[in-house]
C-alpha positions as CSV (number, residue, x, y, z in Angstrom):
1,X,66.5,-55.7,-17.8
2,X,68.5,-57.5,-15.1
3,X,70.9,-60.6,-16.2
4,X,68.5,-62.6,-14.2
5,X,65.2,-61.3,-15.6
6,X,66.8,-62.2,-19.1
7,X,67.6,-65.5,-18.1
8,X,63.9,-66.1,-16.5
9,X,62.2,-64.5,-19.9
10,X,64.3,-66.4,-22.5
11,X,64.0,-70.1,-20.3
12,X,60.5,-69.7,-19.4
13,X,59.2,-72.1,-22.0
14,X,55.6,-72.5,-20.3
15,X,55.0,-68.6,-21.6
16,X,53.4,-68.1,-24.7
17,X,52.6,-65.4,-27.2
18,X,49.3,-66.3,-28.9
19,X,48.3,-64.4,-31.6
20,X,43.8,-63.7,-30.3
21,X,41.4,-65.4,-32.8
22,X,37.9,-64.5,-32.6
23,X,37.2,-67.7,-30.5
24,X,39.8,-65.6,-28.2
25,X,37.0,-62.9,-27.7
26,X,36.3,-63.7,-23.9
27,X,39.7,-63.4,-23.0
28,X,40.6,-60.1,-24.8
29,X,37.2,-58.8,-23.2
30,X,38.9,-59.9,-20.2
31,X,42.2,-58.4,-20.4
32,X,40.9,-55.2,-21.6
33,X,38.4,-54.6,-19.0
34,X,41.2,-55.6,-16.8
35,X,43.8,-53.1,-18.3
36,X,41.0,-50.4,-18.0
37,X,40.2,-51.2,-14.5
38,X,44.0,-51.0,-13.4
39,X,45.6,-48.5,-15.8
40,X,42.2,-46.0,-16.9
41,X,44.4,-43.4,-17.8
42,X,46.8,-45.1,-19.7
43,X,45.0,-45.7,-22.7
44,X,42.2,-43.8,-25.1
45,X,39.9,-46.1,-24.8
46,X,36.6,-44.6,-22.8
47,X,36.5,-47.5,-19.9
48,X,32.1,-47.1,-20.0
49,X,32.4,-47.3,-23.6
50,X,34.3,-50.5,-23.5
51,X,32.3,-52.2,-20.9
52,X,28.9,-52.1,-22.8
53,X,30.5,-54.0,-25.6
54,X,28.3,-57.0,-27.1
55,X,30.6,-60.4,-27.6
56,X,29.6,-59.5,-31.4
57,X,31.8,-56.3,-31.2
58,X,34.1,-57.8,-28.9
59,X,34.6,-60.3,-32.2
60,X,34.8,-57.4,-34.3
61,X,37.5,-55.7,-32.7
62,X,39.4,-58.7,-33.2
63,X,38.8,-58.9,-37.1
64,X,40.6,-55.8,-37.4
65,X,42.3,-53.9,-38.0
66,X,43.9,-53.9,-34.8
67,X,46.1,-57.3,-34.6
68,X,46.2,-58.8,-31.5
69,X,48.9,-60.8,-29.2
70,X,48.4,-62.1,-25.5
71,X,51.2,-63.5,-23.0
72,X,49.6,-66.7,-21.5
73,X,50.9,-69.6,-19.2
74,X,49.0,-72.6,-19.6
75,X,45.6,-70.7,-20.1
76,X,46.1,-67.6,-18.1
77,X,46.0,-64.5,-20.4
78,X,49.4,-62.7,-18.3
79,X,49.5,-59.4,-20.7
80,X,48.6,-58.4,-24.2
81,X,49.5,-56.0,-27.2
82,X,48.2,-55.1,-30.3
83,X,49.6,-53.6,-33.5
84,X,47.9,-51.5,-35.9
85,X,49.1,-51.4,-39.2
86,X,47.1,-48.6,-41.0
87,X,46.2,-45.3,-39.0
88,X,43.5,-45.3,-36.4
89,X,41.2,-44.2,-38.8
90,X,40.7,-43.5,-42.7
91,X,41.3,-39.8,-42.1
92,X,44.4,-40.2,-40.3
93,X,46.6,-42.8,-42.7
94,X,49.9,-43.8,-41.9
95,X,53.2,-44.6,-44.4
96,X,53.2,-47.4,-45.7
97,X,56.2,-48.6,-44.3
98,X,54.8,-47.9,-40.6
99,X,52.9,-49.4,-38.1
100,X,51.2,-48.9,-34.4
101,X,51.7,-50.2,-30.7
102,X,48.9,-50.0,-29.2
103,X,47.1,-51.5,-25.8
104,X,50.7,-52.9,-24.0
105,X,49.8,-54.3,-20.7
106,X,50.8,-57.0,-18.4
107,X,49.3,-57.7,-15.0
108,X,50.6,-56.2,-12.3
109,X,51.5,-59.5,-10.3
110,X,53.5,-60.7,-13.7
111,X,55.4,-57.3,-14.2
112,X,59.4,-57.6,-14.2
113,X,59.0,-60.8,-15.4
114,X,59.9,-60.3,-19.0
115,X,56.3,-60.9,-20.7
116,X,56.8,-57.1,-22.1
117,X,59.7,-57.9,-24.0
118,X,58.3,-61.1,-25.1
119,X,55.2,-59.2,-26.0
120,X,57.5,-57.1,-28.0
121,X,59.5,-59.5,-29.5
122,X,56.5,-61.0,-31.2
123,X,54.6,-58.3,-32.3
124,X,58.2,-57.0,-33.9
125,X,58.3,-60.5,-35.8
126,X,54.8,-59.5,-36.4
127,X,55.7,-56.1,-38.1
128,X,58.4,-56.8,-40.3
129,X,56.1,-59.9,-41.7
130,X,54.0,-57.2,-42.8
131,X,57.0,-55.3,-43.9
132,X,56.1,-52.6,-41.5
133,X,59.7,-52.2,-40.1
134,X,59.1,-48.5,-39.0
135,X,57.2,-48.7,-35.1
136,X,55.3,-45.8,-33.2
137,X,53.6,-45.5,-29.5
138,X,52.2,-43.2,-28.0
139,X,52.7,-42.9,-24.2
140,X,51.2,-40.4,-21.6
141,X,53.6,-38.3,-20.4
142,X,52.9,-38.5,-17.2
143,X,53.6,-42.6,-17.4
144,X,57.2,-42.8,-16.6
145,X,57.6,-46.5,-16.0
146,X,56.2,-47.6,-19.3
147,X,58.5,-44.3,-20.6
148,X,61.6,-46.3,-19.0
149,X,60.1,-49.5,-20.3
150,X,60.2,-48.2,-24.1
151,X,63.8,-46.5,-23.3
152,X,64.9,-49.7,-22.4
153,X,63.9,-51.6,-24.9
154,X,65.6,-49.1,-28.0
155,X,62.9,-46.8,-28.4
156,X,63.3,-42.9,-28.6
157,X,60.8,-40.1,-28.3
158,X,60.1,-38.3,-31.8
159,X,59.2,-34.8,-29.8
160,X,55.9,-35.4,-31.5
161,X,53.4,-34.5,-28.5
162,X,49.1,-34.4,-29.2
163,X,47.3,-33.2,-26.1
164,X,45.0,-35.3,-24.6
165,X,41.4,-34.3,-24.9
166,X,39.9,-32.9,-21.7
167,X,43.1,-33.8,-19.3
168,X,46.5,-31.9,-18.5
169,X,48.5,-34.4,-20.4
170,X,50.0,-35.1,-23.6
171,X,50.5,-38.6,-25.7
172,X,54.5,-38.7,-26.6
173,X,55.5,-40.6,-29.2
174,X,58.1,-43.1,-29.3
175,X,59.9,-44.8,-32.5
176,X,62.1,-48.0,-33.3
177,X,63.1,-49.6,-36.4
178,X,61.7,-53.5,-35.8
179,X,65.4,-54.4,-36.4
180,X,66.7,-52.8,-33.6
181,X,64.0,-54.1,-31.0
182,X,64.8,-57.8,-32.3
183,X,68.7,-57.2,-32.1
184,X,68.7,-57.0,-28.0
């Protein structure tokens, strides 16, 4: 990140990282559809799937397990992240020590504007409240800026790889002690 993207991340003041109540559910619906739209390949979620969602599994989502954060100016929803703290499902459990980033995405007009890193910053805090200190992603291989993004910020690939269902791709993942990604 550039001296003066630094700068504009730390002294932006009118950016906030809200963590999404249920009330929140129109503007997660929002941002997701929106992330889908933009990014389709960038994430497991099945885009037809998601769209058919009722507000009452919209509010469900939020419940959990997933926890949710979203970048905002005033009330514009600019990006959004969630960690997972427990594996994506009961067959697939996690240590207890560890937890999941899932869902990173900031619009494409507020991109290089530091909302990642903030993102990141508070979801970290986030983690080691939970006393989940040990942090995974999983990244498409073929997504080399959000690769760069996640070198940047302190993260390292583990050379675990899981091919992607029905595409020529694999998900990468990516690890950092919640220490180190608060010490930049």
């Amino acid at each position: 990140m550039s001296t003066t993207s630094r700068t504009v991340a730390q002294t932006d003041r009118s950016l906030r990282v809200h963590r999404v109540g249920i009330e929140d559910w129109e503007s997660h619906r929002d941002l997701r559809l929106d992330m889908l739209a933009a990014d389709p390949n960038a994430f497991w979620a099945d885009p037809d799937e998601v769209r058919a969602r009722t507000a009452q599994q919209w509010r469900a989502e939020i419940a959990g397990p997933r926890l949710h954060l979203q970048a905002r100016r005033g009330q514009a929803v600019l990006g959004g992240i969630a960690l997972l703290p427990a594996g994506y499902t009961p067959e697939h459990p996690i240590p207890p020590d560890r937890a999941h980033i899932v869902s990173l995405w900031v619009r494409p007009e507020a991109r290089g504007s530091g909302i990642a890193r903030r993102l990141f910053a508070a979801l970290t805090r986030l983690s080691l409240d939970l006393g989940r200190p040990d942090l995974r992603l999983d990244v498409d291989e073929s997504n080399l800026a959000a690769q760069r993004l996640y070198e940047r910020l302190g993260f390292t690939a583990t050379g675990e790889r899981d091919p992607r269902q029905g595409r020529s791709t694999a998900w990468v993942e990516y690890a950092i002690r919640a220490e180190h990604l608060l010490a930049d």
